[in-house]
C-alpha positions in Angstrom: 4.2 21.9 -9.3 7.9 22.6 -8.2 9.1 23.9 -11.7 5.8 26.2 -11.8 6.4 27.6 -8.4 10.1 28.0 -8.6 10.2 28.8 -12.0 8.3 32.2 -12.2 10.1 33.5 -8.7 12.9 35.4 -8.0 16.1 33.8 -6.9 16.5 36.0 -4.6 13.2 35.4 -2.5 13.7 31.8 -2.3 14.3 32.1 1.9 11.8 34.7 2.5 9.5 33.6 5.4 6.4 32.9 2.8 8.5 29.7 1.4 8.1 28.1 5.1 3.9 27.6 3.5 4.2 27.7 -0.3 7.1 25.4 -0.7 5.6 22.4 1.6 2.0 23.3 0.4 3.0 22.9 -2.7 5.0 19.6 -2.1 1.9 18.4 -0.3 -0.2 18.9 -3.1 1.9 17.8 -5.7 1.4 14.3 -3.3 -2.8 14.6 -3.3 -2.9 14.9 -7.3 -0.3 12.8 -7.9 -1.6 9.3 -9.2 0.5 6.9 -7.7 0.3 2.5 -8.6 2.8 2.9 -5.2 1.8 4.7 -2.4 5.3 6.8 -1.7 5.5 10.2 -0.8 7.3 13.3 0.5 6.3 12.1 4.0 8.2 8.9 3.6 11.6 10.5 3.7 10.6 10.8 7.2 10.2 7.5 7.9 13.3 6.8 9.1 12.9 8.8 12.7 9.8 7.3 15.0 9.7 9.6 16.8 8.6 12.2 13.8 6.5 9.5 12.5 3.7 9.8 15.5 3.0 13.2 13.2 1.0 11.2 11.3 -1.5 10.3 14.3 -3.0 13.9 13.7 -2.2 14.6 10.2 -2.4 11.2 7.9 1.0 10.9 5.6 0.4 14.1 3.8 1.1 15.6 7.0 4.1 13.9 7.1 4.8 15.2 3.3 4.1 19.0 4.8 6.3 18.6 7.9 9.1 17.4 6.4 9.7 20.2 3.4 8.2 22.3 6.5 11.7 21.7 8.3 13.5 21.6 4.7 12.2 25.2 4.5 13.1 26.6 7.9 16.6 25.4 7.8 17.2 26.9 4.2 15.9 30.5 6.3 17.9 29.9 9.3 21.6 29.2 7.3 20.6 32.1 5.1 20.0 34.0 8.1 21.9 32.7 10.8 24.6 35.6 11.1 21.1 38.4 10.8 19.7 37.7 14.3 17.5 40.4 14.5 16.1 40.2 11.4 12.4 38.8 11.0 13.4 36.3 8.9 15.5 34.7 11.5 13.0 35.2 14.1 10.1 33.3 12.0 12.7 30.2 11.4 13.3 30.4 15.8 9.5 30.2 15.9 9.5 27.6 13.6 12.1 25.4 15.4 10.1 25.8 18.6 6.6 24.8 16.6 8.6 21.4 14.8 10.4 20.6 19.1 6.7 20.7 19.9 6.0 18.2 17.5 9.1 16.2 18.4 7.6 15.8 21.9 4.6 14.9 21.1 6.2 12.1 19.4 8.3 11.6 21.9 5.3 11.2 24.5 3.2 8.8 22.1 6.3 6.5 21.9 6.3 6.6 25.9 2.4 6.1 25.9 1.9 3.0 23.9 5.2 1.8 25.5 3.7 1.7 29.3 0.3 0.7 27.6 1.5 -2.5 26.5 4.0 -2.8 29.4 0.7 -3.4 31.2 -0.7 -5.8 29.3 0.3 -9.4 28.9 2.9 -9.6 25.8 1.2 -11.4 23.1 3.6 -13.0 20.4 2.6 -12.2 16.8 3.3 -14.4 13.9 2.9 -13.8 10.2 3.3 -16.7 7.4 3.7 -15.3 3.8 3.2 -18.5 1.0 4.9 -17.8 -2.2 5.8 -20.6 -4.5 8.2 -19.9 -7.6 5.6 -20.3 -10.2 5.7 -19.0 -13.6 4.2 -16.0 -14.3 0.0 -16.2 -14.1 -0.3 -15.6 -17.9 -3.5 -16.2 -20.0 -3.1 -19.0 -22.1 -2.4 -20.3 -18.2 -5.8 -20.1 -17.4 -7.1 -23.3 -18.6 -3.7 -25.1 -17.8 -5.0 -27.9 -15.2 -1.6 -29.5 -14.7 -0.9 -25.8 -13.9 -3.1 -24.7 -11.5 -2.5 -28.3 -9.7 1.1 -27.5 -9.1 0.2 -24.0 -8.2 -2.1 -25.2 -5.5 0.4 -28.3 -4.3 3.0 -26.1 -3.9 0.8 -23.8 -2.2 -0.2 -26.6 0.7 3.0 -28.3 0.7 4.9 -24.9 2.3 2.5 -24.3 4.6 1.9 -27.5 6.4 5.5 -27.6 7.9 4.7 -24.3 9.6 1.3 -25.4 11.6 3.2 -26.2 14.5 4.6 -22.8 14.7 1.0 -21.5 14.8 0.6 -18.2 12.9 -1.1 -15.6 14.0 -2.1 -14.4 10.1 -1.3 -16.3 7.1 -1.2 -14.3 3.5 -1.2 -15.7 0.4 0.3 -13.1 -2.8 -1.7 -12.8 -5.6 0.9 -14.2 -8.0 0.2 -17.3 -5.4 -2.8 -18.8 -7.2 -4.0 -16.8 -9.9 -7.2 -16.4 -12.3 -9.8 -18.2 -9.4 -11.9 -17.0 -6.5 -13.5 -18.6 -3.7 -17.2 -17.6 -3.7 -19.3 -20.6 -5.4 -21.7 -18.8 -7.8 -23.2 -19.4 -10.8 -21.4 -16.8 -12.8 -18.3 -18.0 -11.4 -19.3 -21.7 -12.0 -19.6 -20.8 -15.9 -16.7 -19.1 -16.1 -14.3 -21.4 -14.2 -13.4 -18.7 -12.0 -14.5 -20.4 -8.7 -11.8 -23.1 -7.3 -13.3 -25.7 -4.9 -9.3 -26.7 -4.3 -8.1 -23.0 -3.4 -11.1 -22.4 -0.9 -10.4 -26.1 0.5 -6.7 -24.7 1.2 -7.9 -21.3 3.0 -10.4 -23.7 4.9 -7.9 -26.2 5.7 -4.9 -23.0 7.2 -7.5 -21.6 8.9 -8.4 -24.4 10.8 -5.4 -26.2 11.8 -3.8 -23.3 12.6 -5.9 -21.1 14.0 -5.4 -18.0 11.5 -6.6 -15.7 9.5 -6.3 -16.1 5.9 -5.3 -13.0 3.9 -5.5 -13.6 0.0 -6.4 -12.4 -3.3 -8.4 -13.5 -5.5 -11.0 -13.1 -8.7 -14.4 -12.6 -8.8 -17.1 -12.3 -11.0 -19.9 -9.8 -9.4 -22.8 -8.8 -12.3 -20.5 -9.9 -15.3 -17.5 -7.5 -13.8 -14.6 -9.2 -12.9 -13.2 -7.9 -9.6 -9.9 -8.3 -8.4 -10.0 -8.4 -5.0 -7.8 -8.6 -1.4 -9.7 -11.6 0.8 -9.3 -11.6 4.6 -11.1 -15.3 6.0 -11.5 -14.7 9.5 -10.8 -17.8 11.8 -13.2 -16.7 14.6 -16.1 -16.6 13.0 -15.7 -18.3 9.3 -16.6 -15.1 7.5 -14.8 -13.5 4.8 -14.6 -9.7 4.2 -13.7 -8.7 0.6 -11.7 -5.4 -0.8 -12.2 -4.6 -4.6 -9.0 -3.0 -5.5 -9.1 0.4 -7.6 -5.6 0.9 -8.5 -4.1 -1.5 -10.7 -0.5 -2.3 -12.2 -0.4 -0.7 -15.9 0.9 -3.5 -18.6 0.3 -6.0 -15.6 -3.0 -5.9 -15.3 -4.7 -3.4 -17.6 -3.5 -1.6 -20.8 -3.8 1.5 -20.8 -6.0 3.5 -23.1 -6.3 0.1 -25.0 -9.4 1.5 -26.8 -7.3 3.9 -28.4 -4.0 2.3 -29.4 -5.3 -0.9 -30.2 -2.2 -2.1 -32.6 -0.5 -2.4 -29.2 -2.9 -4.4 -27.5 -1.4 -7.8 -29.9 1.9 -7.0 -27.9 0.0 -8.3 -24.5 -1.7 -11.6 -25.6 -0.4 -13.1 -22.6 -2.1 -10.8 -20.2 -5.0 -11.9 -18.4 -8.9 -10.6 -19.8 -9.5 -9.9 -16.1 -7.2 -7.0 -16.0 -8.5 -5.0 -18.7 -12.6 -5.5 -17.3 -11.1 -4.4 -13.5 -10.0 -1.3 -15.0 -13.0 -0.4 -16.8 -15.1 -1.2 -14.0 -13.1 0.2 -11.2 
């Protein structure tokens, strides 16, 4: 997108007022087509200032992508431009200053907002507990590994229960955590030794004797497609809502184009079946 916009222009036009659109359109778009396993963009460059951040409010982090090559862009005009005061170009970039303060207040006056907002209520202490045990790698001749998964699972159980008098507000359990099982007792599951009556007795157990949510992945099988998917067990009311993810890890947990280049599928015995049917069926 850069090279095509920067290639076929002139040198000389590249701080004429247009550039203030085309060059952060262009870097915005580049972000919307872009397919990305990792969800970073122009916009996170600006993540460092919280006050520019509030943009986002309004805007989602593509407007973040645009306001940030948006001020790249009006600083390249006003140095270029600087010492021609009263030329249009300099004007545009004054303009522009005054249009990217605007949005410096406004993020100035949301920090100030949600700042007397929860001045006003009663603080409420937030806790989060992440489990991850140093277990080897989830691969597939893993699966059927009993003495495996036991110590999976033990190690699991045995880090959390010196934190339940600490109280969590959320507990989260990685995917690399317990892999290959699920938590929803159905037949399919059953057959396929997918569903783990241990790892929903541990997301049972958390909940309840700490009080938290449970947020953890897990497989399922749902019409012979095996989902991989991001659990949250909620402790108020026992229910679980489910997340099928649609963007997996490439050579982690699909091959690409396997169908194709099949000699190089004998290169990734180890990886799991489920990967390749989530990214068919995704």
């Amino acid at each position: 997108m850069f090279y095509t916009l920067f290639r076929f222009s002139k040198i000389d036009s590249a701080s004429k007022t247009y550039i203030l659109l085309i060059f952060p359109a262009a870097g915005t778009l580049s972000d919307m087509i872009t397919f990305q396993i990792f969800p970073w963009y122009w916009g996170n460059l600006i993540s460092g200032s919280i006050v520019f951040e509030q943009f986002a409010s309004i805007c989602g982090v593509y407007g973040l992508s645009f306001l940030l090559l948006f001020i790249s862009s009006t600083f390249l005009i006003l140095v270029n431009y600087y010492k021609y005061k009263n030329s249009k170009e300099f004007k545009t970039s004054i303009a522009s200053l005054i249009c990217i303060a605007f949005i410096y207040g406004f993020g100035l006056y949301r920090i100030g907002y949600i700042n007397q907002s929860q001045n006003e209520l009663k603080p409420k202490n937030l806790s989060v507990l992440m489990i991850q045990p140093d277990t080897s790698p989830g691969t597939k001749d893993l699966k059927a590994d009993a003495s495996y998964l036991s110590a999976t699972m033990s190690k699991v159980f045995s880090l959390a229960i010196p934190t339940f008098e600490n109280s969590p507000s959320l507990i989260v359990i990685p995917e690399s955590a317990i892999p290959f099982h699920g938590t929803i007792d159905s037949e399919e599951n059953r057959k396929e030794k997918i569903y783990s009556s241990t790892m929903e007795g541990i997301v049972l157990y958390l909940s309840k004797h700490t009080g938290a949510d449970v947020l953890f992945n897990e497989l399922n099988l749902d019409e012979n497609k095996l989902r991989n998917q991001v659990s949250l067990f909620k402790n108020l009311d026992g229910k679980t809502e489910r997340y099928n993810k649609r963007r997996l890890l490439p050579f982690g947990e699909y091959l690409p184009m396997e169908k194709i280049f099949l000699f190089y599928v004998l290169s990734f015995k180890k990886l799991p079946d489920m990967c390749r049917e989530n990214f068919q069926n995704f």
